[in-house]
VEXLOGU-34448 format. One line per 3 residues: number of its first residue (from 1); their letters; for each residue x, y, z of C-alpha. Coordinates in Angstrom, 2 decimals. Example, Ala and Ser with C-alpha at 12.3 -4.5 7.8 and 13.67 -1.06 7.14 Angstrom:
BEGIN
1) as) 12.30 -4.50 7.80 | 13.67 -1.06 7.14
# end
This chain:
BEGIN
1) xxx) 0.00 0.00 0.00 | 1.42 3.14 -1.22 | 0.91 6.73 -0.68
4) xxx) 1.77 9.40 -3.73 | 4.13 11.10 -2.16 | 6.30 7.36 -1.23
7) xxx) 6.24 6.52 -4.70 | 6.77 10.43 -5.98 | 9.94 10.86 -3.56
10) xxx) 11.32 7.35 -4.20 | 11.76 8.26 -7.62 | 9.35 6.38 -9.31
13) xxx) 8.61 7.42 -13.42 | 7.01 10.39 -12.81 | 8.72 11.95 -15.52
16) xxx) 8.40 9.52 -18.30 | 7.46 11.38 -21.76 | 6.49 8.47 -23.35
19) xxx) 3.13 7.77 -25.51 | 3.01 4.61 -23.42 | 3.27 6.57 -20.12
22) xxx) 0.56 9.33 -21.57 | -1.71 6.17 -22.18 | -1.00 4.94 -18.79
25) xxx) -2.31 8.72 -17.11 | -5.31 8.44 -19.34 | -6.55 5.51 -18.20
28) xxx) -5.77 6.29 -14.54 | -7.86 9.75 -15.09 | -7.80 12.94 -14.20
31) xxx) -9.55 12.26 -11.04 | -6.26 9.29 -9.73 | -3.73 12.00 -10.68
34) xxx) -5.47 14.90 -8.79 | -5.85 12.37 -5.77 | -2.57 11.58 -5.40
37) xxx) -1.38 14.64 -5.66 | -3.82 15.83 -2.86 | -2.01 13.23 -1.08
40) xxx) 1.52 14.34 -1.49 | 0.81 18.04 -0.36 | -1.49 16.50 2.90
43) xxx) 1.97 14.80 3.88 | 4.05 17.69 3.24 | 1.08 19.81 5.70
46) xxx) 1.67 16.53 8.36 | -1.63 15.08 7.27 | -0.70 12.24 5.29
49) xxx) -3.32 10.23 3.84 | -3.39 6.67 2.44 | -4.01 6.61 -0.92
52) xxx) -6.43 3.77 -1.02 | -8.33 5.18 1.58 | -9.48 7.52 -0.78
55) xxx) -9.86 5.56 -3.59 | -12.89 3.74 -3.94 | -10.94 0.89 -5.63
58) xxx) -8.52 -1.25 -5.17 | -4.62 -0.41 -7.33 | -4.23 -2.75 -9.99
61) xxx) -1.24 -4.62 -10.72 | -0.21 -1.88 -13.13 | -0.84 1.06 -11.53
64) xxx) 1.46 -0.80 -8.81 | 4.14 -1.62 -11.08 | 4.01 2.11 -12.54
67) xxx) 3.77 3.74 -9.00 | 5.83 1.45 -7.23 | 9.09 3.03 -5.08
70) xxx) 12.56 2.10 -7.17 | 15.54 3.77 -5.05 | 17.71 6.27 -7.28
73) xxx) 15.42 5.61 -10.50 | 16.12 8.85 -12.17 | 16.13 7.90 -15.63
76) xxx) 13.02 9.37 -16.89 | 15.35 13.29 -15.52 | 17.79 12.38 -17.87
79) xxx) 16.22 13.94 -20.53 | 16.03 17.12 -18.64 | 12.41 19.44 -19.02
82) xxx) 12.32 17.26 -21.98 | 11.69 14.27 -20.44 | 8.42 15.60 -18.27
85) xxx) 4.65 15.76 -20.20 | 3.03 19.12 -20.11 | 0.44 17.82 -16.88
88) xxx) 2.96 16.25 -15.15 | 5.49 19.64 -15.61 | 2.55 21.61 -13.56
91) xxx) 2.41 18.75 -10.68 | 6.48 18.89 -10.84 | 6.30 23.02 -10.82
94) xxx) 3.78 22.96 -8.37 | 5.70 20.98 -6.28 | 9.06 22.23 -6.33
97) xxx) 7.69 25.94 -5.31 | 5.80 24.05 -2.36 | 8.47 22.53 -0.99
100) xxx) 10.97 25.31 -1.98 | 8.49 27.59 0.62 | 8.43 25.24 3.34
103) xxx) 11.99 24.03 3.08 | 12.41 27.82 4.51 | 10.69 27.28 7.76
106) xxx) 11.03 23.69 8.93 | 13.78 23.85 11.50 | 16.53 21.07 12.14
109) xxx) 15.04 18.92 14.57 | 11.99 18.66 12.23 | 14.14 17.89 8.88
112) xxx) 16.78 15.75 10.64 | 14.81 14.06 13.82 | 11.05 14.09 13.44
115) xxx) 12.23 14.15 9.16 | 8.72 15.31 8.31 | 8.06 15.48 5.84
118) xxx) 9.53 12.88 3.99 | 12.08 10.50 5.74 | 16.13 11.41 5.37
121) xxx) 15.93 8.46 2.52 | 13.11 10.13 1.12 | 14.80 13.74 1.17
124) xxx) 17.96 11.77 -0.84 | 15.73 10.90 -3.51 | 14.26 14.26 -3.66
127) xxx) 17.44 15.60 -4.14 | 18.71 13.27 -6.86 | 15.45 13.80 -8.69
130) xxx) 15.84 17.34 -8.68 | 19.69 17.15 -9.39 | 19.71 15.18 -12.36
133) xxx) 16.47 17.17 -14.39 | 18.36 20.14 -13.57 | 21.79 18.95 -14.55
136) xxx) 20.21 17.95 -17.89 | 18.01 20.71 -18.52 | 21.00 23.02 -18.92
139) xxx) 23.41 20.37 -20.56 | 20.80 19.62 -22.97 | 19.84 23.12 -23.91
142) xxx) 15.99 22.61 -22.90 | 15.42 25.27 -20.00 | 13.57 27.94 -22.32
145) xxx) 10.76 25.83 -23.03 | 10.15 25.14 -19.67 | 11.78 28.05 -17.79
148) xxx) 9.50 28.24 -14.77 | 9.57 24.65 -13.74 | 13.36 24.42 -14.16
151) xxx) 13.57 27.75 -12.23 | 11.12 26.19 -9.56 | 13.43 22.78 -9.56
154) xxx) 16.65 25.19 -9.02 | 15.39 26.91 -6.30 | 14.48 23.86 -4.55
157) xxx) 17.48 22.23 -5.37 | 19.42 24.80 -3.61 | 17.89 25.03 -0.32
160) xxx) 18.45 21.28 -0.22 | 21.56 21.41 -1.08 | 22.54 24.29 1.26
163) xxx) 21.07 22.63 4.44 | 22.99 19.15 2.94 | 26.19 21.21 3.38
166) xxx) 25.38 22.67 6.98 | 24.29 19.27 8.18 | 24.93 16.22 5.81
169) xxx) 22.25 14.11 4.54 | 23.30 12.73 1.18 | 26.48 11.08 0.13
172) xxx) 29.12 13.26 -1.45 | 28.16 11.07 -4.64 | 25.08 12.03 -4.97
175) xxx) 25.02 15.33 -6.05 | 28.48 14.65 -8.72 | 26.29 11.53 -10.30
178) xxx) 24.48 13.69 -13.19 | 27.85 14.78 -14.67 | 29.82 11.51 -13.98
181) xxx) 32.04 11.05 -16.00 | 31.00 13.46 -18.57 | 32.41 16.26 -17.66
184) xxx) 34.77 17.89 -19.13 | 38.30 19.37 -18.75 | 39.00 21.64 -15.97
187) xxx) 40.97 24.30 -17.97 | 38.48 24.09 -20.60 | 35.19 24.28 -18.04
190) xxx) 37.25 27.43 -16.66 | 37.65 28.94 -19.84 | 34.32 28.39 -20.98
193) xxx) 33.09 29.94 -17.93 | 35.36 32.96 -18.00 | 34.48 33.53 -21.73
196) xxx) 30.16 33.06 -20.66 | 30.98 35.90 -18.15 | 32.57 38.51 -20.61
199) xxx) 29.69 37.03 -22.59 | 27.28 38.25 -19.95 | 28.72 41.81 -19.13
202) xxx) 28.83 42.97 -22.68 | 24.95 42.36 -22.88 | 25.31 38.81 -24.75
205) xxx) 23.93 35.90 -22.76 | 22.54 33.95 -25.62 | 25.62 32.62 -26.45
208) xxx) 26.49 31.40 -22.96 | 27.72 27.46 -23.42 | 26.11 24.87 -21.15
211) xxx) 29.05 23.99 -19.29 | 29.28 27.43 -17.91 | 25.40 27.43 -16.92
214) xxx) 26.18 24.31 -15.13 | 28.79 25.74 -13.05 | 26.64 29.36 -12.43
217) xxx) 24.00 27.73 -11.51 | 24.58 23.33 -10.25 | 28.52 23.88 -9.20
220) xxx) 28.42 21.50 -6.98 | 28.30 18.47 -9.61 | 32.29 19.14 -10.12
223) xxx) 33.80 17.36 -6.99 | 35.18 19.69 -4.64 | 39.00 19.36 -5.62
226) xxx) 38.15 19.86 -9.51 | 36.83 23.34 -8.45 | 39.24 24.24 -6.40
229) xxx) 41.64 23.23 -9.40 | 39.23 25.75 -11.65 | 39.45 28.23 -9.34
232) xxx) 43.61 28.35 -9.36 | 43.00 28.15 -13.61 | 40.92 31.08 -13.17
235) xxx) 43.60 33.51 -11.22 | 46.57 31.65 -13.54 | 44.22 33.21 -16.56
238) xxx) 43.61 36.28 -14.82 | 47.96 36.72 -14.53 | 48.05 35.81 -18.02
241) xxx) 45.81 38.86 -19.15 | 46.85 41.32 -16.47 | 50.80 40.46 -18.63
244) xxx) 49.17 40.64 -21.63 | 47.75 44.24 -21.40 | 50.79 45.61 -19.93
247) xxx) 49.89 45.94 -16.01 | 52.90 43.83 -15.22 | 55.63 42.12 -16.39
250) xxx) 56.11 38.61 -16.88 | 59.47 38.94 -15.38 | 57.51 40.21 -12.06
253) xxx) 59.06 43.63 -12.20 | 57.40 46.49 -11.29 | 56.51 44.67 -7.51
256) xxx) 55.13 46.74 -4.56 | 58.07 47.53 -2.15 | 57.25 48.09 1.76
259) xxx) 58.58 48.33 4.97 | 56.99 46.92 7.84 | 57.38 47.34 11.37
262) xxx) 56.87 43.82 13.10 | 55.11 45.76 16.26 | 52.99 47.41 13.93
265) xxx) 52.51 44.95 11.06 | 48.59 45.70 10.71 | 48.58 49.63 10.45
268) xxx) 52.30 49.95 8.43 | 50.57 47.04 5.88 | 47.31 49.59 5.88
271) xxx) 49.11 52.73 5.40 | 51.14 51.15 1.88 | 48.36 48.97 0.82
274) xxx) 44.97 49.73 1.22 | 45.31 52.45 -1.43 | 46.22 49.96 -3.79
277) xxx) 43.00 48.48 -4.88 | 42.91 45.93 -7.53 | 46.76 46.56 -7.92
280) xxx) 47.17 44.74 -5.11 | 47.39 41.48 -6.95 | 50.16 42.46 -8.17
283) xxx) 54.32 41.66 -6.76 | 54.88 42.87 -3.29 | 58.38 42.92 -2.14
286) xxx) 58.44 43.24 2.02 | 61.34 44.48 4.07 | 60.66 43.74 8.45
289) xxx) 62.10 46.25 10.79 | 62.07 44.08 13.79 | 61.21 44.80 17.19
292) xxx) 63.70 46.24 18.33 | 64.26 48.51 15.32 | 66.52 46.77 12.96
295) xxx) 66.17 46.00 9.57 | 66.02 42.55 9.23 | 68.49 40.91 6.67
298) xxx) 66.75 38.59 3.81 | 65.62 39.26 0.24 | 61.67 38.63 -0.92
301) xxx) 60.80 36.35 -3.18 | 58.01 34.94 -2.02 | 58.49 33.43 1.15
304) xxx) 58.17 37.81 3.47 | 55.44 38.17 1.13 | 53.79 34.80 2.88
307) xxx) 55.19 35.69 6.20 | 53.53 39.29 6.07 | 50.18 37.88 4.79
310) xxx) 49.89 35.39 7.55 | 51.74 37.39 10.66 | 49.34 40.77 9.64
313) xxx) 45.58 38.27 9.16 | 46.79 36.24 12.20 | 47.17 39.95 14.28
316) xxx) 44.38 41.41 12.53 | 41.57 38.77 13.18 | 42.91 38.95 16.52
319) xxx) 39.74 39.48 18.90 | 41.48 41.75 20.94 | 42.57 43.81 18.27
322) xxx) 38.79 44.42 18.22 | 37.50 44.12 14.56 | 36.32 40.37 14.61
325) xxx) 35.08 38.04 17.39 | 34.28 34.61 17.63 | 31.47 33.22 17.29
328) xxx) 29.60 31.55 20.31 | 29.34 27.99 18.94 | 32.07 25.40 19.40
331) xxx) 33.91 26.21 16.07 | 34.63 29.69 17.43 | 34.77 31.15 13.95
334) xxx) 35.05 34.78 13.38 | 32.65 37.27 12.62 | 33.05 41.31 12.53
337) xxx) 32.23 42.96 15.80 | 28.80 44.47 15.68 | 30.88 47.72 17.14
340) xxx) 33.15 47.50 14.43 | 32.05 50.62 12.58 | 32.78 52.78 15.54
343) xxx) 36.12 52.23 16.10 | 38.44 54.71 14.00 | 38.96 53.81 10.16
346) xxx) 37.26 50.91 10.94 | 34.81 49.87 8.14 | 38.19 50.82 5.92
349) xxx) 40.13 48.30 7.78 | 37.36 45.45 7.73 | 37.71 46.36 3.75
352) xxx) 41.38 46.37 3.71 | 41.45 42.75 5.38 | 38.84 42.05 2.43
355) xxx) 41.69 42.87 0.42 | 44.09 40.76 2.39 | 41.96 37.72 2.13
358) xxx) 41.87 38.66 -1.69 | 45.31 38.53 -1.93 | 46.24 35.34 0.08
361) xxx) 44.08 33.38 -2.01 | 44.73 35.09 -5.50 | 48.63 34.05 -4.58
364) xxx) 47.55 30.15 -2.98 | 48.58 31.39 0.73 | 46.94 29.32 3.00
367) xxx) 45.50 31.59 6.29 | 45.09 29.28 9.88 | 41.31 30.47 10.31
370) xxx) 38.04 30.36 9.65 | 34.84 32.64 9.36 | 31.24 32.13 10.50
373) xxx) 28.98 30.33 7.61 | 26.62 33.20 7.83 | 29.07 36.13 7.26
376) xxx) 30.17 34.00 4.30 | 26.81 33.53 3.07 | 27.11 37.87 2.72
379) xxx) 30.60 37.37 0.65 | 28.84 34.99 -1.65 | 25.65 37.11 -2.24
382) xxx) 23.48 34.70 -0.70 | 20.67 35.34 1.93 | 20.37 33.47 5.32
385) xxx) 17.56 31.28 7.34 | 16.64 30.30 10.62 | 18.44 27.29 11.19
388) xxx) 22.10 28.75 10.01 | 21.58 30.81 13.53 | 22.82 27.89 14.76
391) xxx) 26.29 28.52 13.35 | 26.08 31.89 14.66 | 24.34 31.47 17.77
394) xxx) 23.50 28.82 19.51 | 21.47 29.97 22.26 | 19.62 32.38 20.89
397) xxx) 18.72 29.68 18.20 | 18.00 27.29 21.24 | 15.20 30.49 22.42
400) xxx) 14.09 30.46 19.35 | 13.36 27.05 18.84 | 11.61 26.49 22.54
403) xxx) 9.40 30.05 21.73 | 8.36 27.91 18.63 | 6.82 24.62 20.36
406) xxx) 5.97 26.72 23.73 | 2.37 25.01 24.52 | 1.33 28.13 26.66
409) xxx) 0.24 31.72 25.41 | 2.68 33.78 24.38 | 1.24 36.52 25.43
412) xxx) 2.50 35.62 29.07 | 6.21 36.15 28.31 | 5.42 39.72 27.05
415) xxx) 6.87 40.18 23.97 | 7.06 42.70 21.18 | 8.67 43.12 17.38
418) xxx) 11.93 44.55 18.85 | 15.14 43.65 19.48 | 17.76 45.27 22.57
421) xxx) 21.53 45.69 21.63 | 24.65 46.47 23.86 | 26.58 48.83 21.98
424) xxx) 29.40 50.46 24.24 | 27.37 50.28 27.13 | 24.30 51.69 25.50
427) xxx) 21.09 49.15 25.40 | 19.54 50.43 21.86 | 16.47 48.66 21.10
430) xxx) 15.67 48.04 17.13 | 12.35 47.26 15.79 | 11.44 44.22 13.83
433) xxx) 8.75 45.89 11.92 | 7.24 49.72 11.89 | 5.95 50.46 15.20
436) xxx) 7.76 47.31 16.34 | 7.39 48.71 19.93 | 3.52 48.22 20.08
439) xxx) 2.83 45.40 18.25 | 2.72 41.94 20.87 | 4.47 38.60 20.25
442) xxx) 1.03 36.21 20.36 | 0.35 32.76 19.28 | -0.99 33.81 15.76
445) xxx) 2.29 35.96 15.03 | 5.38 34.42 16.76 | 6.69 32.30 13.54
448) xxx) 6.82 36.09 12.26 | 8.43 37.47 15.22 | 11.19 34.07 15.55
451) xxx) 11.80 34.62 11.47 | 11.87 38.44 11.86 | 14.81 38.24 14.81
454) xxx) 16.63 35.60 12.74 | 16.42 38.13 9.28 | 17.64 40.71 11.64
457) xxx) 20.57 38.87 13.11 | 21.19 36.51 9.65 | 21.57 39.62 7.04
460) xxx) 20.78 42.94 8.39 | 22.72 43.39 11.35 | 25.98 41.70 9.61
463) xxx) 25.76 43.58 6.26 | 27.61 46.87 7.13 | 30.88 44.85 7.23
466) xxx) 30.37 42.84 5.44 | 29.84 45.20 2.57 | 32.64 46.37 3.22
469) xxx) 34.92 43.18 3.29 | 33.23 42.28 0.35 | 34.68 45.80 -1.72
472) xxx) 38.06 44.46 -0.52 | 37.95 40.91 -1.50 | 36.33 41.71 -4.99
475) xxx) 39.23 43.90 -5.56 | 41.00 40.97 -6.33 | 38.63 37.76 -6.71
478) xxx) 35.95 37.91 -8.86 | 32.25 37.14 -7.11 | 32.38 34.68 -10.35
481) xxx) 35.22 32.48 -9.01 | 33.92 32.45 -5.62 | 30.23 31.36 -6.83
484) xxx) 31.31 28.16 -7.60 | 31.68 27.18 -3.37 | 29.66 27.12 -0.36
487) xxx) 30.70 28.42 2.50 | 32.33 26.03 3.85 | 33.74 24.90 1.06
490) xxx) 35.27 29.09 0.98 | 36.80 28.22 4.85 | 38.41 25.46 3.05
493) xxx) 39.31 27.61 0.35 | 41.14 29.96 2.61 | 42.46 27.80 5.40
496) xxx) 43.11 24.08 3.87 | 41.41 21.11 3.95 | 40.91 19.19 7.56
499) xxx) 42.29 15.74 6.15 | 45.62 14.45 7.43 | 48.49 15.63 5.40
502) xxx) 49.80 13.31 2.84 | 53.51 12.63 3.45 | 53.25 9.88 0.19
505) xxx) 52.50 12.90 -1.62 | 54.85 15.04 0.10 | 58.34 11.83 -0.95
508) xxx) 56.86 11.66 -4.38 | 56.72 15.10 -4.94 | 60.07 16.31 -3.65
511) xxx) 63.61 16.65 -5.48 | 66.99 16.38 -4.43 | 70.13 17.90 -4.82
514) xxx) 73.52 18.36 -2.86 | 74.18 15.24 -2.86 | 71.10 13.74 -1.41
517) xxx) 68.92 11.10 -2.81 | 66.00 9.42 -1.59 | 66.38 5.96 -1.35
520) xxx) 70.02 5.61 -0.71 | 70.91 8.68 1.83 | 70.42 7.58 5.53
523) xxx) 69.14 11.51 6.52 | 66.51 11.50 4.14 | 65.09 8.41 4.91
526) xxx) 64.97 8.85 8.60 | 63.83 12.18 7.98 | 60.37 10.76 6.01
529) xxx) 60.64 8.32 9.02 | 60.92 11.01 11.90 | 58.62 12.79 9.44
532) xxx) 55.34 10.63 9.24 | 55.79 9.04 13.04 | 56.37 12.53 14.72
535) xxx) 54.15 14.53 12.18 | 51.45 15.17 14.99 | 54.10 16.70 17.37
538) xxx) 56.14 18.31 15.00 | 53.08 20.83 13.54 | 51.26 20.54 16.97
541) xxx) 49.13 23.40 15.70 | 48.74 22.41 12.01 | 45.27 21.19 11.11
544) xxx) 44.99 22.85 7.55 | 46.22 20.78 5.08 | 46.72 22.07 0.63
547) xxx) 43.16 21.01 -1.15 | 44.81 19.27 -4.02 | 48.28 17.44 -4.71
550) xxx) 51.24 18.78 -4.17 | 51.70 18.25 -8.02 | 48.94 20.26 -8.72
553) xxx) 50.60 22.62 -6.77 | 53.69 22.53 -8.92 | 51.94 22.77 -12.18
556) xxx) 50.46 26.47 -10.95 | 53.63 27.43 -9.10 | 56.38 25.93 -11.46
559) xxx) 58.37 25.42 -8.39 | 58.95 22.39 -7.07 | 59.90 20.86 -3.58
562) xxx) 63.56 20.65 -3.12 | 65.12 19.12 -0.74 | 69.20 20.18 -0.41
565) xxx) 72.09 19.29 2.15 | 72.73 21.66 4.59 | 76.23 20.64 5.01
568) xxx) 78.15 18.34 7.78 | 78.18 19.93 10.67 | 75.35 18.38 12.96
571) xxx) 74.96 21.20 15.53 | 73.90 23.33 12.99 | 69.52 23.78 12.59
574) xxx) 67.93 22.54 9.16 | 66.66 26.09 7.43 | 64.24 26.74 4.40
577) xxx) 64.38 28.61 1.61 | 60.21 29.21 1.59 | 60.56 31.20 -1.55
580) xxx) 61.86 28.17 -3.23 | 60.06 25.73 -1.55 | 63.49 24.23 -0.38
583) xxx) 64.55 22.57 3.02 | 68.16 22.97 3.99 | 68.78 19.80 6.00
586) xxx) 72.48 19.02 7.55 | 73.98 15.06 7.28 | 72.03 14.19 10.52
589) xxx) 73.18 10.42 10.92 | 70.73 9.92 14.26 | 66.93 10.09 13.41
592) xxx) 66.67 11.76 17.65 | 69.34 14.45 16.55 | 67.48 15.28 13.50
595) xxx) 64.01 15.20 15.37 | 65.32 17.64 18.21 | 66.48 19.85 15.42
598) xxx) 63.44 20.16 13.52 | 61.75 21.15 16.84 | 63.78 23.51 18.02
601) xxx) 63.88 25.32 14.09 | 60.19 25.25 14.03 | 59.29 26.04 17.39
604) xxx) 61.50 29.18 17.68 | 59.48 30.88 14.75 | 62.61 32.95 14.07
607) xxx) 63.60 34.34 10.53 | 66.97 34.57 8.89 | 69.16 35.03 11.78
610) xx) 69.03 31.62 13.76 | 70.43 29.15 11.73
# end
């Protein structure tokens, strides 16, 4: 015994354009179709129905066999809006901007523990239906007949697909199966999409390929790491034109030259950069006065550059420098201080940091942080709901939640449409709505009020800065490149993956010179030994690891890992040449020597002078 929407979400044919399947409907009748539809949206209002309770006769054996639940049957979506009748794209349209609208409200512990209104299995299938017609759709160049339903099935898509990446509930797999293995080339999907975008902003969007529709609109069915790999193609693309119309030289002349004071790394780096704007992404060539007023010996070619990117975000998105804060959940990821816009120059230097951020990634400099899903959301152009308050915070969420099931009348706990801020010891109270002050929280109008205070907190209170970060990091990414990733996949973006780091990628990857060799000189092997046994002590603090192989890494950088002898004497500390990607490592014959070494190198975090 089945119900519409069981057979619906487990994928059954609904979409089957087939004279055979048109026979099938009209012999079922209008009057079957409309029923089990009525079905499908009495489940989705928690008043699910039996099917055959309704029907005054029993299913026959082919209505069962055409009905009947068939896990990840998507086949009749691979067609795209092709592949749907004209009745069945108005049940399909109709739901899809149902579901879309209630997606919005329902809350976690409804989607993921009570999982009304469809099971977690049920939501899967959803999602693959919706995944594949709108994969195919674009691919097969069939949206404009059927605009509205695809725009419908996007929509929907999306929200799933959002709350899937806040809170899993479909395998990885899932949403890369419509492309599979028919996607093509990185370099040329990157090109294709660059070229759709000039396409776009010179008024031309008729001649925008498929490919690139797919990754404007369904990014997500390129695994993670082949984005990521489109995203460096797109800034190795972008250095190719900036040479090719003269704004720098190929030889990297023409660089940025500053001096920074380590004590005052933030506002030196602020006073000689912010000005820059978009120039930024070009050479900078830093010189450190150190603490005590010296100028510090060592030449730039790459690795201050690094060392002034990390040492000025790591100072910057300090909490106590009083810009960001963290958030109140576990993660502790940062958000900009609500009082941020008070402090002197300080919407400029949330924008400058924009700019920083900009420029870390544009050059592959991994940052050892993280920012709150919701401020991200604002970087990507993309609104916020209720349940990413969660991410943001917690208890307020938690309030939110219980003021949602109370049982009692509202009314008791004397509410209104406002909302009371601490700003510098000032309670300022902000209404909701007009006249926020005199209009009561009741039983009738608190899903307003608890979606009102999460608007306010999700995207209104948060956009100031984030505006403002956002002029910074557009200076130098496009919103184009960064459209292609969630938000979490942007934290990984900026800050490395969370996997364990490869050191089999790390031996196959690396060259030698000096004299060394891999397999038959005694330091280097019990260096790779000391290397992989000791790795969690030896970066106690590293959990970011690079997103794609290290020979990926080469291929952008055309520099390789080198790995050169550091002479005899044993005493001496191994040393790094980070602009070269090269490790300086003495003849250590005892694996304890060489491990106390590398310790005492890496945990003195001292430049040029210690070795």
């Amino acid at each position: 015994m089945h119900t519409f929407e069981d057979n619906y979400v487990n994928g059954a044919n609904i979409g089957r354009g087939s004279n055979n399947y048109g026979a099938k409907m009209q012999k079922l009748g209008v009057r079957d179709t409309g029923v089990k539809l009525a079905c499908l949206f009495q489940k989705m209002a928690g008043k699910s129905t039996e099917v055959n309770a309704v029907i005054n006769y029993p299913a026959s054996p082919s209505q069962v066999s055409m009905y009947a639940p068939n896990s990840w049957d998507v086949e009749p979506m691979k067609r795209g809006s092709q592949g749907i009748s004209d009745d069945m794209s108005c049940i399909f349209h109709l739901f899809c901007a149902i579901y879309a609208h209630l997606l919005l409200i329902l809350d976690d512990i409804e989607f993921y523990e009570k999982q009304v209104p469809f099971t977690l299995q049920q939501q899967q299938k959803v999602a693959s239906v919706l995944n594949t017609f709108v994969y195919n759709s674009l691919v097969q160049h069939t949206v404009r007949g059927k605009k509205v339903v695809v725009d419908a099935a996007v929509r929907c898509l999306h929200l799933l697909y959002e709350r899937d990446c806040r809170h899993s509930f479909c395998p990885p797999s899932l949403w890369v199966a419509p492309a599979g293995r028919g996607r093509i080339p990185i370099a040329a999907a990157a090109r294709a999409h660059e070229a759709a975008r000039s396409n776009v902003q010179c008024g031309d969007a008729s001649s925008t390929p498929s490919v690139s529709s797919v990754l404007t609109t369904i990014p997500h069915v390129y695994p993670f790491e082949e984005r990521v790999q489109m995203f460096q193609e797109f800034i190795k693309m972008d250095k190719m034109a900036r040479v090719a119309a003269g704004e720098v030289s190929s030889m990297g002349h023409g660089s940025v030259e500053i001096v920074v004071r380590r004590d005052h790394i933030v506002e030196d780096g602020f006073r000689q950069l912010n000005s820059l704007g978009s120039r930024l992404k070009s050479c900078i060539s830093v010189s450190f006065i150190s603490e005590c007023g010296v100028p510090e010996a060592g030449l730039d070619y790459g690795g201050l550059t690094k060392e002034f990117l990390t040492e000025l975000s790591k100072t910057a998105f300090d909490p106590e420098f009083g810009l960001f804060s963290q958030t109140s959940t576990t993660d502790g990821n940062l958000v900009p201080k609500v009082t941020a816009g008070m402090l002197d120059n300080g919407m400029a230097m949330i924008e400058f940091l924009g700019r920083i951020v900009g420029k870390a990634l544009y050059e592959g400099i991994l940052l050892d942080y993280s920012f709150s899903l919701v401020f991200v959301q604002k970087l990507l152009g993309r609104y916020s709901f209720l349940d990413e308050l969660s991410t943001l915070d917690a208890e307020l969420y938690r309030n939110l939640l219980y003021l949602k099931n109370y049982d009692g009348d509202v009314l008791d706990l004397s509410l209104d449409f406002t909302v009371t801020e601490e700003v510098c010891g000032k309670r300022i109270v902000k209404e909701l709505v007009p006249d926020g002050r005199k209009v009561t929280v009741t039983n009738e109008n608190k899903l307003q009020y608890i979606h009102a205070i999460a608007d306010y907190k999700l995207n209104w209170q948060i956009l100031p800065p984030a505006n403002a970060f956002y002029r910074g990091l557009t200076d130098l990414i496009s919103p184009s490149w960064l459209s292609l990733f969630s938000a979490n996949e942007f934290n990984q973006l900026l800050s490395g993956g969370k996997h364990d780091f490869d050191v089999e990628d790390l031996r196959c990857n690396t060259r030698y010179t000096g004299g060394y060799t891999e397999r038959r000189n005694r330091t280097i092997k019990i260096f790779l030994g000391a290397f992989e046994r000791a790795l969690d002590e030896l970066f106690w603090d590293w959990n970011r690891c690079v997103l794609v192989s290290i020979y990926a890494l080469q291929v952008t950088d055309d520099l390789p890992l080198w790995a050169t002898i550091g002479g005899h004497d044993v005493e001496r500390l191994p040393s790094a040449s980070t602009c070269y990607n090269t490790l300086k490592l003495p003849a250590y014959k005892r694996q304890s020597t060489l491990k106390s070494k590398l310790l005492y190198a890496i945990s003195s975090n001292t430049g040029f002078e210690l070795s």
